[in-house]
Residue frames relative to the residue before (quaternion, step in Angstrom):
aa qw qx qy qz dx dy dz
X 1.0000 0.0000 0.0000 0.0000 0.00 0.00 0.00
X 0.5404 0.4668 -0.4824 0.5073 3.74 0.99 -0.57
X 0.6444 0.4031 -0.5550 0.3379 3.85 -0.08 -0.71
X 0.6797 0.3283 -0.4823 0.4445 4.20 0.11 -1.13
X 0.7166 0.4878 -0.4454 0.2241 3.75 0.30 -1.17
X 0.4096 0.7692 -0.3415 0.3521 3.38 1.15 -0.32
X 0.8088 0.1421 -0.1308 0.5555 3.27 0.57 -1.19
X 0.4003 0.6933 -0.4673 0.3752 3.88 1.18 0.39
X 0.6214 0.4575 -0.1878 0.6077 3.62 1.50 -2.02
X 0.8210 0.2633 -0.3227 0.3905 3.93 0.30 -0.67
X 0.8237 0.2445 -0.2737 0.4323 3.64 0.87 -0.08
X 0.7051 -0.4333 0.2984 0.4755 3.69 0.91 0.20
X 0.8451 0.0668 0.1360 0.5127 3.14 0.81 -1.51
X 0.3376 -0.6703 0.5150 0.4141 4.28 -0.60 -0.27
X 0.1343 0.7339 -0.6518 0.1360 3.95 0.78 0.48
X 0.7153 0.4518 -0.2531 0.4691 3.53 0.71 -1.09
X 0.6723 0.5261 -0.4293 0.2948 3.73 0.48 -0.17
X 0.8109 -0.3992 0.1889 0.3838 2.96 -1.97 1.96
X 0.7770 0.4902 -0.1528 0.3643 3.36 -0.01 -2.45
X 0.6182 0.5599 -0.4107 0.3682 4.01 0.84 -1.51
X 0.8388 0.1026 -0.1758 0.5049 3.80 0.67 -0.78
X 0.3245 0.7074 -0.4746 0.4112 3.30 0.90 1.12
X 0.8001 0.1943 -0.0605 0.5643 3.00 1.58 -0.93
X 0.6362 -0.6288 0.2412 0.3763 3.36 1.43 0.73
X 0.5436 -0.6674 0.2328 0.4527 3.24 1.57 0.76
X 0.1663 0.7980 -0.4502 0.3644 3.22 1.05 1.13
X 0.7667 -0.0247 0.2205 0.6025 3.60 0.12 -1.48
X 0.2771 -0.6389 0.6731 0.2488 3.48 -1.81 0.53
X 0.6629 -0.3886 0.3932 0.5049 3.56 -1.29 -0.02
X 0.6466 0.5705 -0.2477 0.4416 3.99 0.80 -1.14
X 0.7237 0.4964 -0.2049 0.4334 3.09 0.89 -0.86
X 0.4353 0.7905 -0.1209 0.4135 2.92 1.45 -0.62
X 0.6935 0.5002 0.0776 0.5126 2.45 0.82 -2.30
X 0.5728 0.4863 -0.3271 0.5730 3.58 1.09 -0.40
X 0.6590 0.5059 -0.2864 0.4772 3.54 0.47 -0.53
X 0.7082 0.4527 -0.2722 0.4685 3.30 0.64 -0.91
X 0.3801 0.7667 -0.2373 0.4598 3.50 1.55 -1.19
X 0.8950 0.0506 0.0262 0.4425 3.43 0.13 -1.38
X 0.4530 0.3867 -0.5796 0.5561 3.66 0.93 0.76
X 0.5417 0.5263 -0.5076 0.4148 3.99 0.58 -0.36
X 0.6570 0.5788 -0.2425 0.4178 3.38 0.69 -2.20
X 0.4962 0.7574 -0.2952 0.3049 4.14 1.33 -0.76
X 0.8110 0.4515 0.1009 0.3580 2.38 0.61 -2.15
X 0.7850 0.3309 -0.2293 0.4709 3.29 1.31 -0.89
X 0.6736 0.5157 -0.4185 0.3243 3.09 1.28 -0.41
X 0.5182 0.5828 -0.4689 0.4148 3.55 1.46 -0.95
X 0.4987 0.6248 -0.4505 0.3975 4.07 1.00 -0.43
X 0.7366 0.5015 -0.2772 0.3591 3.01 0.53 -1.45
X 0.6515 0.4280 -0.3831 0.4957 3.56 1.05 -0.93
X 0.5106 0.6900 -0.3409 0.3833 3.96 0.60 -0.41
X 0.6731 0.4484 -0.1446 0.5701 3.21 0.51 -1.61
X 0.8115 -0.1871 0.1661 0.5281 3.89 0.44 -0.70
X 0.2536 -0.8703 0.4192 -0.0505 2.99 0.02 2.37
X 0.2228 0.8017 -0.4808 0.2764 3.98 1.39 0.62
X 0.3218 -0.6765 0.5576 0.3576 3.69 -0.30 0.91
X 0.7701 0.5389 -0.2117 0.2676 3.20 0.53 -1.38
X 0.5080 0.5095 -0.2363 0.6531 3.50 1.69 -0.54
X 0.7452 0.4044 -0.3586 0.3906 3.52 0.33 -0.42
X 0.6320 0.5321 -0.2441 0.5078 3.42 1.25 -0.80
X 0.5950 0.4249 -0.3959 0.5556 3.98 0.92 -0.62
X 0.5107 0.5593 -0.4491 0.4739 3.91 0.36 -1.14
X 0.8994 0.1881 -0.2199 0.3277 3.29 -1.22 -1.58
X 0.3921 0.5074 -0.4896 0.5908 4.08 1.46 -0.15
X 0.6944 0.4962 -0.3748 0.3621 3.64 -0.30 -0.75
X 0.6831 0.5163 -0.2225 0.4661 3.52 1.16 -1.14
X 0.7753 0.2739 -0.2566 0.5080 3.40 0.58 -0.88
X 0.7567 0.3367 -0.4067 0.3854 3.94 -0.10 -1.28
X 0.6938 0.4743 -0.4674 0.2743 4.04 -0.19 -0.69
X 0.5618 0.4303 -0.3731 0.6001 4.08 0.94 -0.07
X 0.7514 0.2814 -0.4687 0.3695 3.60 0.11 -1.01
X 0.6594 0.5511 -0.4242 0.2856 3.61 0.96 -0.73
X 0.5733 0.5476 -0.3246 0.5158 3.74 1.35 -0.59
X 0.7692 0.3725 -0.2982 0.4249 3.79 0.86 -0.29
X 0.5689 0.6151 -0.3133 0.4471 3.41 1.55 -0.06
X 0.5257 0.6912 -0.2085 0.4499 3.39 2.04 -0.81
X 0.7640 0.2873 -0.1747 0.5507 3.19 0.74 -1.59
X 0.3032 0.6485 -0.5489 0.4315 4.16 1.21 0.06
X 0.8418 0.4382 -0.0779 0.3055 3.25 -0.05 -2.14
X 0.8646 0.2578 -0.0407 0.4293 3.12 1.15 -1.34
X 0.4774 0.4976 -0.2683 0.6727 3.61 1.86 0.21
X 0.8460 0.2837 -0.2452 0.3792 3.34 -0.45 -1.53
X 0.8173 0.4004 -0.2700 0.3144 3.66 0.51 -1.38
X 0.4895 0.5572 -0.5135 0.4315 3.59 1.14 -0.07
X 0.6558 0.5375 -0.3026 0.4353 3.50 0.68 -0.85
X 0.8485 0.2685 -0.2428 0.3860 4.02 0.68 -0.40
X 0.3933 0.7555 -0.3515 0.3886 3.12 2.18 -0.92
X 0.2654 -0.5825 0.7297 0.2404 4.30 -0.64 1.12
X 0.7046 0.3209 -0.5479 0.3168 4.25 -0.11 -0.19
X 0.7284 -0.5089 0.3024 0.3450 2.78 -1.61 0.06
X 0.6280 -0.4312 0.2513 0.5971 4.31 -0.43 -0.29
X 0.7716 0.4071 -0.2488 0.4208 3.21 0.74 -1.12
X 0.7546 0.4066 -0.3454 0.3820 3.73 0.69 0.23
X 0.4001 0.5481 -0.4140 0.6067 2.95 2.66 0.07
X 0.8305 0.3329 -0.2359 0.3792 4.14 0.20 -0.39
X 0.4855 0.5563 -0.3759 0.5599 3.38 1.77 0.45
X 0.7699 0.4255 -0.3608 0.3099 3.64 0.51 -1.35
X 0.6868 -0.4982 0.3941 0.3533 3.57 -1.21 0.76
X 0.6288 0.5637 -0.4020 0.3540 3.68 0.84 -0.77
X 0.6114 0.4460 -0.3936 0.5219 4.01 1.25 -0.60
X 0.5487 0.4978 -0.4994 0.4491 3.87 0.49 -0.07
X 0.7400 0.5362 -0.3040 0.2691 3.22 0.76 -1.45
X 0.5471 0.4397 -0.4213 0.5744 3.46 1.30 -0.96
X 0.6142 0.4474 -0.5156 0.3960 4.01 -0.24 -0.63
X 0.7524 0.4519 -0.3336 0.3441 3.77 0.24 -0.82
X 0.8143 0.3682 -0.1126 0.4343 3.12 0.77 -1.52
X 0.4800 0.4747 -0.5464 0.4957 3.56 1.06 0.21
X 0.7264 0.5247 -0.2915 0.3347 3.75 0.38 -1.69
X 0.5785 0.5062 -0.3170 0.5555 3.82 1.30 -0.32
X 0.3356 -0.6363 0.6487 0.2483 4.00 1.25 -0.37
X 0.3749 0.5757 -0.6732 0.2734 3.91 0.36 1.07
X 0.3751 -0.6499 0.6048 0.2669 3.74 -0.97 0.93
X 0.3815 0.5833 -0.6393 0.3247 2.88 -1.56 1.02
X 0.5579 -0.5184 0.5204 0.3862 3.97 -1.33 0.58
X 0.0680 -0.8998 0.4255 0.0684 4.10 0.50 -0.36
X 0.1538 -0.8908 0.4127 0.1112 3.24 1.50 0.82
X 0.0838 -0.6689 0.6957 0.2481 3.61 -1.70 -0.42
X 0.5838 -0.7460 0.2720 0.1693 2.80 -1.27 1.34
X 0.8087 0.1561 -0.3806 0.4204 3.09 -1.25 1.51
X 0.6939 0.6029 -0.2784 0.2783 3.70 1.45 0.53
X 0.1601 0.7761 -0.5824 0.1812 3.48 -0.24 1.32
X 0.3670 -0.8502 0.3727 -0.0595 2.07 -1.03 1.96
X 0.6478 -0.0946 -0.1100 0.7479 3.53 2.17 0.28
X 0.6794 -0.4979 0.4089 0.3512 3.69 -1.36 0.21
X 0.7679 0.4645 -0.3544 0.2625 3.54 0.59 -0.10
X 0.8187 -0.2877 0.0799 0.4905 3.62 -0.82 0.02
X 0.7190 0.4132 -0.1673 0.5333 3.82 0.84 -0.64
X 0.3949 0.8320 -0.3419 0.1867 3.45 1.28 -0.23
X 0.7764 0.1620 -0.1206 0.5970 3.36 0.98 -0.80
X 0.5201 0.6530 -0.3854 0.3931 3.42 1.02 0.86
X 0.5404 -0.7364 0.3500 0.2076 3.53 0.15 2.29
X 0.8157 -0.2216 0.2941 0.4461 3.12 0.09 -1.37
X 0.0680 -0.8610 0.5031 -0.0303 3.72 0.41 1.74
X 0.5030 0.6139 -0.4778 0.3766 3.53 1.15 0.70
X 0.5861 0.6414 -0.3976 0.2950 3.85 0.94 -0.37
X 0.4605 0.6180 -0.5540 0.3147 3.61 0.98 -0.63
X 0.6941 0.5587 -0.3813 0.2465 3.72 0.07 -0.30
X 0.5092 0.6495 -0.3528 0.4408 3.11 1.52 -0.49
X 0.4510 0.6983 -0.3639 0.4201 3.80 1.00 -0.72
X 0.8805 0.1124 -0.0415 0.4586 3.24 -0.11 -1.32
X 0.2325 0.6905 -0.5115 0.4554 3.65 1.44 0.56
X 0.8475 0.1483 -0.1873 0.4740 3.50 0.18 -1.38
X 0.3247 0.6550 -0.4592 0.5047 3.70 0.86 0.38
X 0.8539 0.1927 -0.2779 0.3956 3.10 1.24 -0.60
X 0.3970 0.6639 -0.4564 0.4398 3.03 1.49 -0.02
X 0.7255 0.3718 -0.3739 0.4422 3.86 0.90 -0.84
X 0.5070 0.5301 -0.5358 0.4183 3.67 0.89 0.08
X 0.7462 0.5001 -0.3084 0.3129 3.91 0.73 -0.48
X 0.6134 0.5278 -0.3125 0.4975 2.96 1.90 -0.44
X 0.6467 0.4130 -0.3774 0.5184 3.25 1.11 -0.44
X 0.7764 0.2750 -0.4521 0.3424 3.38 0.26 0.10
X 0.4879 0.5142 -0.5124 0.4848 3.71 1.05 0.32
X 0.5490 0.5094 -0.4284 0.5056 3.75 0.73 -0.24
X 0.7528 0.3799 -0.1748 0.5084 3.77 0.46 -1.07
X 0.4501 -0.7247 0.4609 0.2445 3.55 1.27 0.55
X 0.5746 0.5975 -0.4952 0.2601 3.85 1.04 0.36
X 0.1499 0.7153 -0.6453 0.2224 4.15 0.75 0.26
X 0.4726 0.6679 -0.5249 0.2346 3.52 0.08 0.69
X 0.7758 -0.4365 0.3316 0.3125 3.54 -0.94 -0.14
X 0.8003 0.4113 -0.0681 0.4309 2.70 0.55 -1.18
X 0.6174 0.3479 -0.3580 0.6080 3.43 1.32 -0.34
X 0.4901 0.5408 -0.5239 0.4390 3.86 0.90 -0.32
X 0.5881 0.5991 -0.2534 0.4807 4.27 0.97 -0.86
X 0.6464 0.4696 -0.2104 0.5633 3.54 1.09 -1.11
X 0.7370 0.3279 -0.3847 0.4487 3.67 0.89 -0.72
X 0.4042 0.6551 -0.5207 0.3692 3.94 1.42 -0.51
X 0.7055 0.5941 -0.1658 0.3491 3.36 0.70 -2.25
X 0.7721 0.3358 -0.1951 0.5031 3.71 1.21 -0.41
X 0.4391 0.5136 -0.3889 0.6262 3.44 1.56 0.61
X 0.7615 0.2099 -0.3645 0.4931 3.49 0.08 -0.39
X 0.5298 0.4809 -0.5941 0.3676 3.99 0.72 -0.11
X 0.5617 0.6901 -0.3219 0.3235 3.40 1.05 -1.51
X 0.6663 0.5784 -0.2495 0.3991 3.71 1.17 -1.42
X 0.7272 0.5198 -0.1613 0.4183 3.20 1.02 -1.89
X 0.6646 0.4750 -0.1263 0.5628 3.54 1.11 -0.70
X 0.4814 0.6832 -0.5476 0.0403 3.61 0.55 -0.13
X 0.5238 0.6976 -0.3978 0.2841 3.19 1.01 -0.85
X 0.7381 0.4068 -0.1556 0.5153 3.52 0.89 -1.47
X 0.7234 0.2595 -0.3748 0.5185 4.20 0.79 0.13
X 0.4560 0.7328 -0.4510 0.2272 3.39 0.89 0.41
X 0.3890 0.6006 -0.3489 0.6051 3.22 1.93 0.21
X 0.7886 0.5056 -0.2588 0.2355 3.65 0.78 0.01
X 0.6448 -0.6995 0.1444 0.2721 2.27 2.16 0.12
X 0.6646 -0.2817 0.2834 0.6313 4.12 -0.38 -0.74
X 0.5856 0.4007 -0.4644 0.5300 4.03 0.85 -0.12
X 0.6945 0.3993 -0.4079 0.4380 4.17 0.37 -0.13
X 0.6449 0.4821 -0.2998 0.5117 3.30 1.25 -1.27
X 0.4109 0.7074 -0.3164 0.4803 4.27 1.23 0.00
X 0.8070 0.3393 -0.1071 0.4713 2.76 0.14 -2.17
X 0.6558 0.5002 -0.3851 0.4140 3.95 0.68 -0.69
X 0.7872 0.2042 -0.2986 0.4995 3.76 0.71 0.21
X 0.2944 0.6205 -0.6169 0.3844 3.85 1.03 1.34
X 0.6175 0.5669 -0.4734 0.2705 3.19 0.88 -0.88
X 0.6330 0.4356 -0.3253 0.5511 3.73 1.04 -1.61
X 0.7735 0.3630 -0.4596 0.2424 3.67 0.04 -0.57
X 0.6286 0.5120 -0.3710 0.4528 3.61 1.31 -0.74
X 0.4966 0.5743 -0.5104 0.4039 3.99 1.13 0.17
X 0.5752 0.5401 -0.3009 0.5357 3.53 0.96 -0.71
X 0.6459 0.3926 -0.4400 0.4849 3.81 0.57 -0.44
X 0.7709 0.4339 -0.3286 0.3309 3.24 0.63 -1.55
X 0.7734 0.4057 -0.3327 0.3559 4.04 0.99 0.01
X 0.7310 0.4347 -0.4536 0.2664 3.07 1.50 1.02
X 0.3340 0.8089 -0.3136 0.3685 2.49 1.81 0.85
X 0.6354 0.1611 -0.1755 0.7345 3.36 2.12 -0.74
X 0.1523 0.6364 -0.7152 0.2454 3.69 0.42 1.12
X 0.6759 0.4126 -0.4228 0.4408 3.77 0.53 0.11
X 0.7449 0.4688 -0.3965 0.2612 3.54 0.63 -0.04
X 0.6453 -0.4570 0.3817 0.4786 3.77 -1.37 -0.03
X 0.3984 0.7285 -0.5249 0.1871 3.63 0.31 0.95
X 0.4493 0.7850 -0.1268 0.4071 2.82 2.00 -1.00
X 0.6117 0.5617 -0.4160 0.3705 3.76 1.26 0.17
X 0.6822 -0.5567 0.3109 0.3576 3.84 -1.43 -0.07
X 0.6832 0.4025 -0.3953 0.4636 3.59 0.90 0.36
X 0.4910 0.6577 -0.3983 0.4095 3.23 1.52 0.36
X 0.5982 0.5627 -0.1136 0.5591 2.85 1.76 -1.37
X 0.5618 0.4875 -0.4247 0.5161 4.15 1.03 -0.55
X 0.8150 0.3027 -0.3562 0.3423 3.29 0.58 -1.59
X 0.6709 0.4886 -0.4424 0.3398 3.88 0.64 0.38
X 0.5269 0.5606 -0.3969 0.5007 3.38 1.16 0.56
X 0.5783 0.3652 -0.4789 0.5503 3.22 1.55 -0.55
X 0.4890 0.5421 -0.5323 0.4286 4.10 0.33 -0.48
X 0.8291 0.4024 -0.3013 0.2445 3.42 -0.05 -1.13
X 0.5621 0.4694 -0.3398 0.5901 3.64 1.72 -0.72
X 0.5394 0.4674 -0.4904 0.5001 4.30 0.76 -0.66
X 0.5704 0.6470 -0.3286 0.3847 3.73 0.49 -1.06
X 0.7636 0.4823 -0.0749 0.4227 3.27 0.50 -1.53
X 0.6051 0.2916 -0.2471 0.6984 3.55 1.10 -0.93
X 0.6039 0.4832 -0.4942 0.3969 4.18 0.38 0.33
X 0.1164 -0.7347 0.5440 0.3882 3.11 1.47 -0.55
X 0.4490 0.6536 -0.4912 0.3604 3.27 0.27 1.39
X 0.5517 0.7560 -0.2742 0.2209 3.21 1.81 0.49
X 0.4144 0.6666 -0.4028 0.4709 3.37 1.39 0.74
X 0.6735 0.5146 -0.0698 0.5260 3.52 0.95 -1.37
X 0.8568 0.1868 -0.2683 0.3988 3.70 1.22 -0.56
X 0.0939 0.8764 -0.4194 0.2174 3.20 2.27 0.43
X 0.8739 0.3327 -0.2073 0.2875 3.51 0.28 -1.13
X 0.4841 0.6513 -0.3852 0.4394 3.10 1.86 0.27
X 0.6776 0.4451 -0.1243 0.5721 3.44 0.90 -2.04
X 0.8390 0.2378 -0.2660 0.4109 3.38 -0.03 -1.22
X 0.3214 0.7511 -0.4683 0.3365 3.51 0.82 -0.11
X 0.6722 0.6340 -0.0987 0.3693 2.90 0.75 -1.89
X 0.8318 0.3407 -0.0797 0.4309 2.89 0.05 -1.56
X 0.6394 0.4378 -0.4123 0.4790 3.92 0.99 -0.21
X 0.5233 0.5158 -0.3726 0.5668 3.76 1.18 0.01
X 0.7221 0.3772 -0.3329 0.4748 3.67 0.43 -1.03
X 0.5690 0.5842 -0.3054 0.4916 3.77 1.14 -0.71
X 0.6419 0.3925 -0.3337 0.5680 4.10 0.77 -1.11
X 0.8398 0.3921 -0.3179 0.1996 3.41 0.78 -0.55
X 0.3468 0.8403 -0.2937 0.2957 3.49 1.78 0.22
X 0.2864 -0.8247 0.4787 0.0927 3.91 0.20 0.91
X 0.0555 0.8385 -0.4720 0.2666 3.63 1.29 1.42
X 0.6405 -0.6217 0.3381 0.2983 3.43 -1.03 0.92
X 0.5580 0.5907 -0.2140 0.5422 3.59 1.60 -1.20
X 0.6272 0.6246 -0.3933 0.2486 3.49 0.24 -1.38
X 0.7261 0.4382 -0.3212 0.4215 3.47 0.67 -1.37
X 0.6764 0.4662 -0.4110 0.3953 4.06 1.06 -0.33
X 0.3932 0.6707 -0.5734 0.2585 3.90 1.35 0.13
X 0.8608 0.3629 -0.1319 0.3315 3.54 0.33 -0.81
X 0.2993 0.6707 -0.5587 0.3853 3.48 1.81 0.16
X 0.8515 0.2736 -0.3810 0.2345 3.68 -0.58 0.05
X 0.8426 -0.2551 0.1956 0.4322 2.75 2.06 -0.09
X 0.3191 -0.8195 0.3205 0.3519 3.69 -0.12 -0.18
X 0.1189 -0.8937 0.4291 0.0542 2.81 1.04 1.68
X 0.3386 0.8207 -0.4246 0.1775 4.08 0.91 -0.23
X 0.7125 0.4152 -0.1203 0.5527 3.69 0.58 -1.77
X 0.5063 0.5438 -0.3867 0.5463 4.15 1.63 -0.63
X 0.7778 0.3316 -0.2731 0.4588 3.92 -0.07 -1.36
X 0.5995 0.5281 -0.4432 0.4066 3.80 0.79 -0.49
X 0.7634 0.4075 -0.3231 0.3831 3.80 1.13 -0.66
X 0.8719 0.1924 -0.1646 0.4192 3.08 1.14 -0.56
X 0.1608 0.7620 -0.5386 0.3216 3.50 1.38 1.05
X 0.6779 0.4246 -0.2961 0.5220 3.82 0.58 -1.15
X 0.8047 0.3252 -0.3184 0.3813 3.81 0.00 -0.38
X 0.6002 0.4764 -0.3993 0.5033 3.50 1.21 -0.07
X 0.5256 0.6386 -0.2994 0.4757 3.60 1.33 -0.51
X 0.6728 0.4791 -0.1348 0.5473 3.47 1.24 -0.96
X 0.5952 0.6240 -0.1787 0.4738 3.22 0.99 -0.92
X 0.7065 0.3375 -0.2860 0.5524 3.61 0.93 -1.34
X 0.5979 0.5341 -0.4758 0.3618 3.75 0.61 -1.04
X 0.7494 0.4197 -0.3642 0.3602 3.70 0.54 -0.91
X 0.4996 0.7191 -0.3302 0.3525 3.66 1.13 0.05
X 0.6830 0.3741 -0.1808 0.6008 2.87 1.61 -1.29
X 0.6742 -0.5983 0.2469 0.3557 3.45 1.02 0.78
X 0.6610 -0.5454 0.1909 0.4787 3.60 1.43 0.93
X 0.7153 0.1655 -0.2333 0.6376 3.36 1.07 0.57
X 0.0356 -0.6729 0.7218 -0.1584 3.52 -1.18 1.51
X 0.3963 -0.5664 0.6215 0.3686 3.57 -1.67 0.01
X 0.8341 -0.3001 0.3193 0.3351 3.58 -1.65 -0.03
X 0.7681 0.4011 -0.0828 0.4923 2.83 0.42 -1.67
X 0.4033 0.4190 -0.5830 0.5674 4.24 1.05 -0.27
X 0.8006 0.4443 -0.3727 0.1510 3.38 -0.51 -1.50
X 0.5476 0.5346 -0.3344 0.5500 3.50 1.50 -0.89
X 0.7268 0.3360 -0.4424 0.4039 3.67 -0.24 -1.06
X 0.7449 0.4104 -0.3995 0.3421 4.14 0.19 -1.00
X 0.6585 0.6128 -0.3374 0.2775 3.40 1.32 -0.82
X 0.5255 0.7014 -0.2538 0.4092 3.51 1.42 -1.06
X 0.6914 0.3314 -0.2289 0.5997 3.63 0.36 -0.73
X 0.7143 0.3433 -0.4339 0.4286 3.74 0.21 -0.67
X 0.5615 0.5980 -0.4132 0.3954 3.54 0.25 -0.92
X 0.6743 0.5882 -0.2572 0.3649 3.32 0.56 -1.57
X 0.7297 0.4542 -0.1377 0.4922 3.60 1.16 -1.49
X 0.6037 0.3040 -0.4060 0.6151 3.76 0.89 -0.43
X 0.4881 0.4589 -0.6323 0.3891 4.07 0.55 0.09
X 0.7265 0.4915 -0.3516 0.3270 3.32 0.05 -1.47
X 0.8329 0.3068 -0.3140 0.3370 3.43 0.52 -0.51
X 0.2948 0.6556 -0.3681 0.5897 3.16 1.70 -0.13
X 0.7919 0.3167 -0.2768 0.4428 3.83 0.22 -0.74
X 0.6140 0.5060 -0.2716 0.5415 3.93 1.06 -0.99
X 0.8974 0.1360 -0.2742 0.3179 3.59 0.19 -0.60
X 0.5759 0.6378 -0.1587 0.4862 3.55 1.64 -0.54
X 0.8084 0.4817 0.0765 0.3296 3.13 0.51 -1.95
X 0.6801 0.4654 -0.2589 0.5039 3.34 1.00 -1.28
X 0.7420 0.5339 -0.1758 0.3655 3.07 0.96 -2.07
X 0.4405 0.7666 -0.2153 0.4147 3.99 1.49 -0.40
X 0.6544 0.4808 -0.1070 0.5737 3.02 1.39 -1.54
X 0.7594 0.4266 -0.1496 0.4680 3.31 0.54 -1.29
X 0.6490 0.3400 -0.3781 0.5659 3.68 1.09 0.30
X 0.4062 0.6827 -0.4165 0.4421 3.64 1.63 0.51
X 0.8224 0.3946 -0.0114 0.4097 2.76 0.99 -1.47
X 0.4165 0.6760 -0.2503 0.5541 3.09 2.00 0.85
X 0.6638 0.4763 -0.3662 0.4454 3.30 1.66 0.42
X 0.5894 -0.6015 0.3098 0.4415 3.10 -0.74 1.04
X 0.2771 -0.7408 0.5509 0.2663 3.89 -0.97 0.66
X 0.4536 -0.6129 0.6223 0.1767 3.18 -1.63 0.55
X 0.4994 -0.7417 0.4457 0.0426 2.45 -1.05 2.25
X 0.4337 0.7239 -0.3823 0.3765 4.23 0.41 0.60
X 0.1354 -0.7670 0.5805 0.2373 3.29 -1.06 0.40
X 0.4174 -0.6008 0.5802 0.3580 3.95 -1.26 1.06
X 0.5894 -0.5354 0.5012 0.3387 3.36 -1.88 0.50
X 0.2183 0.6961 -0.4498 0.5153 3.76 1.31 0.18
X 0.9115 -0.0051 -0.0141 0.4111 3.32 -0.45 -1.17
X 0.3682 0.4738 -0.6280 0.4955 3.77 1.16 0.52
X 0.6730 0.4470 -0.4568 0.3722 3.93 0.43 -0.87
X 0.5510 0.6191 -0.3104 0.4655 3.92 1.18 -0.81
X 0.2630 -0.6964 0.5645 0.3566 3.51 1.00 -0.50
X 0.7387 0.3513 -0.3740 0.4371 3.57 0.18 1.05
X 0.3689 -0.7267 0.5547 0.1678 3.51 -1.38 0.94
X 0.5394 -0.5142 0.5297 0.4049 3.45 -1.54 0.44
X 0.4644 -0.6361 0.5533 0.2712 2.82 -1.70 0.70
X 0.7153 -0.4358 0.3330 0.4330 3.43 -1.49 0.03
């Protein structure tokens, strides 16, 4: 996401990104990346309910995951970044209604650009827009309640994980005509990537998992792409291939996470450090500044974002008592939860 947001914070818009006319103005690289995001975000989370089928554990956990970072990056937004860019003074920057408003209307996950008052960070379209990476969080836990309700309703199955693919790409092909419908169209258009992630860990045990499975969905995904059909068939091809990728036993792989999961850290604060550099360079920067300074910072407010915020979040997840049951998931796995 830093590469499209890059040229979003330094040029207004991504008209100019590699991937946007690579694919025929179809899809950025970020976007993308959203897609991949939530067939990944599928797969583990429908695990997570599996492994330990506790509404009540499942609902503190994946809360734990998202609000304690966004709330620690919305702080140092409001109370770090915008004193520092805001032309009013402090006291008419911590009086005016617009700094409540970002505090409210981010922490509720209302989409929108939710400025703070008196900051712009460059003249162009995205300029005074804090952080345009959070809309996703919305329909993240939308999905998280689509897993609880269907681990409650005993449906984790396949076939309804196929039914939710089969209503992502209608959702895609149609947007124009359910876009009157609001957050239920703007929902339904990312079941498809999230119900691909259900439907491949449900056969994460079979022999699909091999490399000409994996060739012949890259050729889908590039046939896709020249079909201009490559949004709608994302969760099939690329589905695939971001599972067959997580699942590769590469020499490198085991050092992605030695400092940490630094992932859910660079997603919060990739867009304000991106903003941040453009105003340095005096409200107008090229792409490629914003990418090279942004990468390393991002990376460092992840790491600590993950060590002092993040880690410790989890580990006060895992501090409810567990329910002592097994899900029909893993009676069908031949195996019970543990205590």
């Amino acid at each position: 996401m830093l590469f499209t947001h890059a040229f979003v914070v330094a040029e207004g818009g991504q008209w100019n990104e590699p991937v946007v006319w690579l694919t025929g103005n179809q899809c950025p690289l970020g976007l993308m990346g959203v897609f991949v995001f939530f067939c990944i975000s599928g797969y583990l989370v429908t695990q997570s309910w599996v492994d330990d089928p506790s509404p009540l554990r499942f609902a503190v956990k994946r809360s734990l995951r998202i609000f304690p970072g966004l709330w620690v990056s919305l702080l140092l937004s409001a109370c770090v970044i915008g004193p520092l860019v805001t032309h009013l003074t402090l006291a008419a920057y911590f009086t005016d209604g617009r700094f409540w408003d970002f505090w409210h209307r981010n922490l509720l996950l209302e989409l929108g650009d939710h400025p703070l008052p008196g900051v712009l960070f460059s003249t162009n379209q995205a300029g005074d827009t804090v952080n345009g990476s959070l809309w996703t969080l919305r329909y993240e836990l939308i999905m998280y309640g689509l897993v609880l309700l269907l681990g409650l309703s005993r449906m984790i199955r396949l076939w309804v994980a196929v039914l939710l693919i089969a209503v992502g790409i209608i959702a895609v092909q149609f947007d124009a005509i359910l876009d009157r419908f609001g957050d239920i169209a703007e929902a339904a258009w990312f079941v498809g990537f999230f119900g691909a992630g259900i439907a491949f860990y449900r056969v994460r045990s079979s022999g699909i998992w091999i490399w000409p499975v994996a060739l012949a969905a890259l050729g889908g995904l590039i046939v896709s792409s020249r079909m201009h059909l490559l949004i709608p068939l994302f969760p099939i091809f690329g589905g695939y291939l971001t599972v067959y990728a997580a699942r590769l036993d590469l020499p490198w792989t085991g050092q992605a996470t030695r400092y940490g999961d630094l992932s859910y850290g660079t997603y919060l604060y990739g867009w304000p450090v991106e903003q941040l550099v453009v105003y340095c360079h005096g409200g107008a920067a090229s792409w490629q500044s914003v990418f090279f300074w942004s990468v390393p910072l991002s990376l460092i407010l992840a790491f600590i974002s993950w060590h002092l915020v993040e880690r410790w979040a989890i580990r006060l997840g895992r501090l409810v008592p567990r329910q002592i049951q097994a899900s029909p998931e893993r009676l069908q796995d031949g195996r019970r939860s543990p205590p």
